[in-house]
C-alpha positions in Angstrom: 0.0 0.0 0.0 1.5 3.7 -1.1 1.6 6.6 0.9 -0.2 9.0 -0.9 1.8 12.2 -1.8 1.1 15.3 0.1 -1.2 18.0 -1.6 -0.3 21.5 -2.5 -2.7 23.4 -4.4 -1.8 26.4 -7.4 -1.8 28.8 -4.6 0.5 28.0 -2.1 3.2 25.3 -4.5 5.9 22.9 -2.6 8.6 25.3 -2.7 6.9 28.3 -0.8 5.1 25.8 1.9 8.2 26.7 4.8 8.5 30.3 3.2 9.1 33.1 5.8 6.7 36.0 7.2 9.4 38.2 6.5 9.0 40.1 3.1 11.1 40.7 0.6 11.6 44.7 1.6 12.7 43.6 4.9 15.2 41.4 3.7 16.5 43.7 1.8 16.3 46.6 4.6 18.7 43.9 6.6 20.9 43.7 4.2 21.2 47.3 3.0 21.2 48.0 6.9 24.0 45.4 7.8 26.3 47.3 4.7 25.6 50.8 6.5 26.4 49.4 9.7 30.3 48.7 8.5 30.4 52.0 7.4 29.2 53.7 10.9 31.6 51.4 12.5 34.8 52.3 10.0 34.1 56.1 10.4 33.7 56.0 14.5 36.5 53.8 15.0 38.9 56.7 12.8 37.3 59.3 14.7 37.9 57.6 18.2 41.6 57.0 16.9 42.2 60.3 15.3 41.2 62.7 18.1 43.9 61.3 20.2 46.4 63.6 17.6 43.8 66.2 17.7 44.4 69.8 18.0 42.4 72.8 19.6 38.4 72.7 20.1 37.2 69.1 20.7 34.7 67.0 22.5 34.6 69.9 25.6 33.3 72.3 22.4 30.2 69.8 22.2 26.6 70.9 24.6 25.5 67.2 25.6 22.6 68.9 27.3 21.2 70.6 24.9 21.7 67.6 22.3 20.1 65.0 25.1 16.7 66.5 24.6 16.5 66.7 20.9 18.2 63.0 21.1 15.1 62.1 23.3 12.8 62.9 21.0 14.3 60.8 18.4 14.4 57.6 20.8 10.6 58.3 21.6 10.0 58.7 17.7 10.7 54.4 17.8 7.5 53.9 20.2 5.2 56.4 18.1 6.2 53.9 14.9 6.1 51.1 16.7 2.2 52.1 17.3 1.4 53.3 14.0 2.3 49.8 13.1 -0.2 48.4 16.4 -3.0 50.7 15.0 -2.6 49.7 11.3 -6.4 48.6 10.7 -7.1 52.2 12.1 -5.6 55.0 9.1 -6.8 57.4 11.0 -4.8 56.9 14.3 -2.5 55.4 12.1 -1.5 58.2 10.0 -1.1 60.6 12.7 1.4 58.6 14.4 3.4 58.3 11.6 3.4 62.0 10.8 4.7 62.1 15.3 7.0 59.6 13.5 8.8 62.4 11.1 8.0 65.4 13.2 10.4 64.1 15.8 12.9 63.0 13.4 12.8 66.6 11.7 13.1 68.1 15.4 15.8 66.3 15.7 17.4 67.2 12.3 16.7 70.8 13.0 18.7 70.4 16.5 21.6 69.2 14.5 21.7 72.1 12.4 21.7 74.2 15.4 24.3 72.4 17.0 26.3 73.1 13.5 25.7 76.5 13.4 26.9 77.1 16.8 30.0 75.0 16.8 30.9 76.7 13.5 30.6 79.9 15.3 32.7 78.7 17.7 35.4 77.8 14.9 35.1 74.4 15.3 34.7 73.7 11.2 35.2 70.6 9.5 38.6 71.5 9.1 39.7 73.0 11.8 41.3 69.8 13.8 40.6 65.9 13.2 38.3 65.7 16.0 35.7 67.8 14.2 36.6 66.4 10.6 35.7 63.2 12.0 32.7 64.2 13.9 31.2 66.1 11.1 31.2 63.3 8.9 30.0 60.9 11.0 27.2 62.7 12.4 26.1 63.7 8.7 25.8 61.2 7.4 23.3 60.0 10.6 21.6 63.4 9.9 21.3 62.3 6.4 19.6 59.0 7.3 17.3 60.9 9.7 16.5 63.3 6.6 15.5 60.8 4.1 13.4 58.4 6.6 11.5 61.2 7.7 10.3 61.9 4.3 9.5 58.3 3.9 7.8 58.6 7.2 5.7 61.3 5.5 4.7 59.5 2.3 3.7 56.7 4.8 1.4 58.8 6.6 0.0 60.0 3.5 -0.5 56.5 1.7 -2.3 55.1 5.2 -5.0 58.5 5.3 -6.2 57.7 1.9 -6.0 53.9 2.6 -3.7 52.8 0.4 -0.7 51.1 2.8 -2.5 47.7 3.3 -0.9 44.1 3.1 0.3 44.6 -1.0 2.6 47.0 0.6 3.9 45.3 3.8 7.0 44.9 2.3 7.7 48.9 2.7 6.6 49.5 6.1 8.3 46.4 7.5 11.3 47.7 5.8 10.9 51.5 6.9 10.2 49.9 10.6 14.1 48.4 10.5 15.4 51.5 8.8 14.1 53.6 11.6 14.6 52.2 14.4 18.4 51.1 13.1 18.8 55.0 12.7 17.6 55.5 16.5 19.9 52.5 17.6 23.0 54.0 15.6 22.6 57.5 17.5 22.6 55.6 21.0 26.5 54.9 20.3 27.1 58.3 18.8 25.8 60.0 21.4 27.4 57.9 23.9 30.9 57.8 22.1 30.8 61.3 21.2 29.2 63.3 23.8 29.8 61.0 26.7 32.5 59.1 26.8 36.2 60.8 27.9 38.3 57.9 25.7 41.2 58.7 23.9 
């Protein structure tokens, strides 16, 4: 007596039966993400070892108290996505939170640019000692991440108002969800290795 085989119908065929719940956009997010992670760590690592040969203004030029609060607001931005994704079935709700989403982001971009103006002010330009050359570019480029997930953040909160974010594009907001709350994660060390921390 045979076994007989087991059935898969047209919609769900043998090789997708053990697929995963991730989708494709997150995958790709990871591995995008995991890229951009070597560079963050290749550009603090020359800044922690060049500002031991730095001259003049340096890490005492830096206002840690003034950055902690716009750096709050960008930590807290991760919990208002985290609930625009809870309240997905309500747009509404939904939307708003994802326009919390980019308003804290852009608070915290606009802190940044602050904290440039003053520092170059102070003469502490991306040329004026290896401390600030390094600093600049690091924190830059995090600014730049910041920038261009809040305008995804935007387009999100627009597509969920009119409706239009459901499953057929879970593969975006599961993808924005790692982008953002990588950028969060990354400014935890920054802020820590570069504000905080008295190391060579």
């Amino acid at each position: 007596m045979t076994t007989p085989l087991p059935h898969f119908s047209d919609a769900h065929p043998p090789e997708h039966a053990d697929a995963s719940t991730r989708s494709n956009g997150f995958w790709g997010m990871a591995v995008f993400l995991a890229t951009d992670t070597v560079m963050f760590i290749l550009l603090l690592v020359a800044n922690i070892y060049l500002r031991r040969y730095s001259q003049g203004p340096g890490q005492n030029a830096l206002d840690p108290g003034t950055t902690i609060w716009y750096s709050l607001g960008l930590w807290a931005s991760s919990g208002a996505l985290v609930l625009a994704e809870y309240f997905k079935k309500q747009a509404r709700l939904s939307g708003v939170l994802y326009l919390l989403t980019a308003g804290l982001g852009l608070v915290f971009f606009y802190g940044q640019i602050s904290e440039y103006l003053k520092l170059i002010g102070k003469g502490a330009t991306v040329d004026s000692n290896l401390f600030f050359t390094g600093f600049y570019n690091v924190t830059g480029l995090h600014g730049l991440h910041v920038a261009l997930g809040a305008v995804a953040l935007l387009l999100a909160a627009v597509l969920r108002f009119r409706g239009r974010l459901g499953k057929n594009r879970e593969g975006f907001t599961s993808a924005l969800g790692l982008y953002w709350h990588f950028v969060d994660a990354v400014w935890v060390v920054l802020f820590l290795t570069l504000y905080l921390w008295k190391g060579p």
